[in-house]
Structure formats: structure tokens, C-alpha cells
FITI-698890 format. One record per residue (C-alpha): residue number from 1; residue in one letter; chain; x, y, z. Coordinates in Angstrom, 3 decimals, always signed. Layout:
NODE num residu chaine u v w
NODE NUM a A X Y Z
...
//
This chain:
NODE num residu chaine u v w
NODE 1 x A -102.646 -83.285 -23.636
NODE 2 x A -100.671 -80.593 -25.428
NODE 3 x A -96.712 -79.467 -25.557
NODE 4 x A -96.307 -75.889 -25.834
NODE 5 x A -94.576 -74.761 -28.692
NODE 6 x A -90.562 -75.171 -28.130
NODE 7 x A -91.216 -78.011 -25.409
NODE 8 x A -88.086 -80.277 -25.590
NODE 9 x A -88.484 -83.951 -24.505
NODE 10 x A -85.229 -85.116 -24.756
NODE 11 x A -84.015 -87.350 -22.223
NODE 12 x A -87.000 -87.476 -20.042
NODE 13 x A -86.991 -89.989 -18.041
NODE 14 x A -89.931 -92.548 -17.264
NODE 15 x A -90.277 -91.379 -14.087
NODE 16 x A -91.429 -88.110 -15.373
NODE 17 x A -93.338 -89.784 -18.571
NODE 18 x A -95.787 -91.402 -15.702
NODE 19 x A -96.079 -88.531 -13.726
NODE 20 x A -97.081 -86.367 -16.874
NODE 21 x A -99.146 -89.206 -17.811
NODE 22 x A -101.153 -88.687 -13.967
NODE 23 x A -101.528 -84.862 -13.954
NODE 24 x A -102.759 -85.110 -17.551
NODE 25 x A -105.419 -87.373 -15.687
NODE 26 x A -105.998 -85.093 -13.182
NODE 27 x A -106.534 -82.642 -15.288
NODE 28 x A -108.880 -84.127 -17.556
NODE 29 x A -111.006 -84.803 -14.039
NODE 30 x A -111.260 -80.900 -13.405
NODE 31 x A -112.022 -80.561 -17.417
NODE 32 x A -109.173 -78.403 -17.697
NODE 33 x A -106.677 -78.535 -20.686
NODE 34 x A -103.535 -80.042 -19.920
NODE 35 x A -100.472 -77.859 -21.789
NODE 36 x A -96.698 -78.899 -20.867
NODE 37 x A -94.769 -75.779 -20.728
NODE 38 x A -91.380 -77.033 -20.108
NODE 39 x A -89.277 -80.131 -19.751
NODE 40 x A -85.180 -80.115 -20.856
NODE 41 x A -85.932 -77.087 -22.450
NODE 42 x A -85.801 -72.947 -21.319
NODE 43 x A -83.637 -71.426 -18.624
NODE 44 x A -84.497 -72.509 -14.666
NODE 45 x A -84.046 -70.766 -11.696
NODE 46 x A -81.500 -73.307 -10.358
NODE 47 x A -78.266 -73.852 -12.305
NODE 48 x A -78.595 -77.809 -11.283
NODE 49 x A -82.455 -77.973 -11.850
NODE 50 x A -84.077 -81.419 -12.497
NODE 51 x A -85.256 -80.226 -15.699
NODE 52 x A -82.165 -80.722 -17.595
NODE 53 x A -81.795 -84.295 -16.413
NODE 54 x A -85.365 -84.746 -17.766
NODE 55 x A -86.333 -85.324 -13.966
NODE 56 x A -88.708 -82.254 -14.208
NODE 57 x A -91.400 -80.819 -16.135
NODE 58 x A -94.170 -77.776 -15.350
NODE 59 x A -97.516 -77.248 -15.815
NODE 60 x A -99.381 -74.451 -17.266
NODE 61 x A -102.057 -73.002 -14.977
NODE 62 x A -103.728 -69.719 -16.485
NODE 63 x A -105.909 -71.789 -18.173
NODE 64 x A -107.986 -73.038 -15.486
NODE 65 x A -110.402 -70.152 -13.973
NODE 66 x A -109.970 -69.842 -10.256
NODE 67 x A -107.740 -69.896 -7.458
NODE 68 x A -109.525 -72.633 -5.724
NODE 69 x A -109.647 -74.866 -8.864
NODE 70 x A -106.197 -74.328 -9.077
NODE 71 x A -105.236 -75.466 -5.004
NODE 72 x A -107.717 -78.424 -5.891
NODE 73 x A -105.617 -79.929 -8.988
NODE 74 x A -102.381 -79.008 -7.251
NODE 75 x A -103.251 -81.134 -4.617
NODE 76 x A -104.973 -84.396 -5.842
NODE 77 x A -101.644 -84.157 -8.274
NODE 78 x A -99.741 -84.406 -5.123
NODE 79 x A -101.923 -87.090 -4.175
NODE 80 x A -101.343 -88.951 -6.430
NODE 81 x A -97.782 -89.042 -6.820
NODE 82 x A -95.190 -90.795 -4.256
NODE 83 x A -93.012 -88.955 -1.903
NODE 84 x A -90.329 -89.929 -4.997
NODE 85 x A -91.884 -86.708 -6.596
NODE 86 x A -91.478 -83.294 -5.484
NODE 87 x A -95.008 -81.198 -6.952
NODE 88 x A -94.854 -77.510 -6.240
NODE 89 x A -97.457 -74.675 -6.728
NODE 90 x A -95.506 -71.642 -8.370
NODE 91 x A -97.371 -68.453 -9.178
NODE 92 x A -97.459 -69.279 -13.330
NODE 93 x A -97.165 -73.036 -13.394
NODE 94 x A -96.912 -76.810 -11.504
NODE 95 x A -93.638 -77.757 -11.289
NODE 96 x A -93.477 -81.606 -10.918
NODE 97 x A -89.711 -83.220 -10.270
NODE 98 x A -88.547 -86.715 -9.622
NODE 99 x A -85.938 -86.735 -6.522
NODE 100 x A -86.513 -89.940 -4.118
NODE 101 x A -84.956 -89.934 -1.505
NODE 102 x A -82.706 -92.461 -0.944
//
């Protein structure tokens, strides 16, 4: 498991920690490094995103060599994961957020 450079963990929650802590596993499966790209840190597409509640984190994905290998982690991440956690293919990156629905 690696943080890229400038990752901020500040205030994430351990909701996220064990989510992080099942991609990474996923991950290691497909013998793919596992690089965190963002957390509280950066600038987000939604002024209210999860990530600056530490609720969110994303994934890096140009590492791993095809398209299909790609759709295969995605999905055993979602798998894996409750319907507490949102996991969303985007073209660069996984973005995984905690947001149960209550």
C-alpha cells in the first residue's frame, strides 16, 4: 500500500480506514499496486464532497494494464463493501465514499 505524495489523512474516518484496508486487499489479489491518490486533500468536483469529511478516498488505476482488469477490481471492491459505501469507476481513479443510508 502506498500514499501518493501530498495525500492528506486527516480526519479520516474508520469507515474509510476499513474500506482502504479491503481494496488494498483486493488489489493485492489482482497483483496490482495499491497507490491512494486522495483523501481530505486536492480540490473535488463537488463543493460538499465526502472527501473533506474524510468519508472518501480514490484509487489510482493507470497502473494496472487493461480495461478488463480494471472492471474486475472495480467490482469485487464493490463486492466487498456494504451498500454503506458508495464505489464508483471514474475514467483516472476508484472513488470509494462512506454515505449509509439511513
Amino acid at each position: 500500500m502506498e500514499l501518493k505524495q501530498g495525500v492528506k489523512p486527516l480526519g479520516i474516518t474508520t469507515e474509510i480506514i476499513l474500506a482502504v484496508l479491503i481494496a488494498s486487499e483486493v488489489y493485492k489479489s489482482f497483483e496490482v499496486d495499491f497507490v491512494v491518490t486522495s483523501i481530505t486533500d486536492g480540490k473535488h468536483s463537488q463543493q460538499h464532497s465526502l472527501h473533506y469529511s474524510g468519508n472518501a478516498f480514490d484509487i489510482r488505476i493507470k497502473n494496472i494494464p487493461d480495461k478488463k482488469m480494471i472492471d474486475e477490481i472495480f467490482l469485487e471492491i464493490r463486492r466487498r463493501l456494504t451498500n454503506d459505501y458508495q464505489v464508483v469507476l471514474e475514467p483516472t481513479h476508484i472513488h470509494i465514499e462512506y454515505q449509509p443510508a439511513f
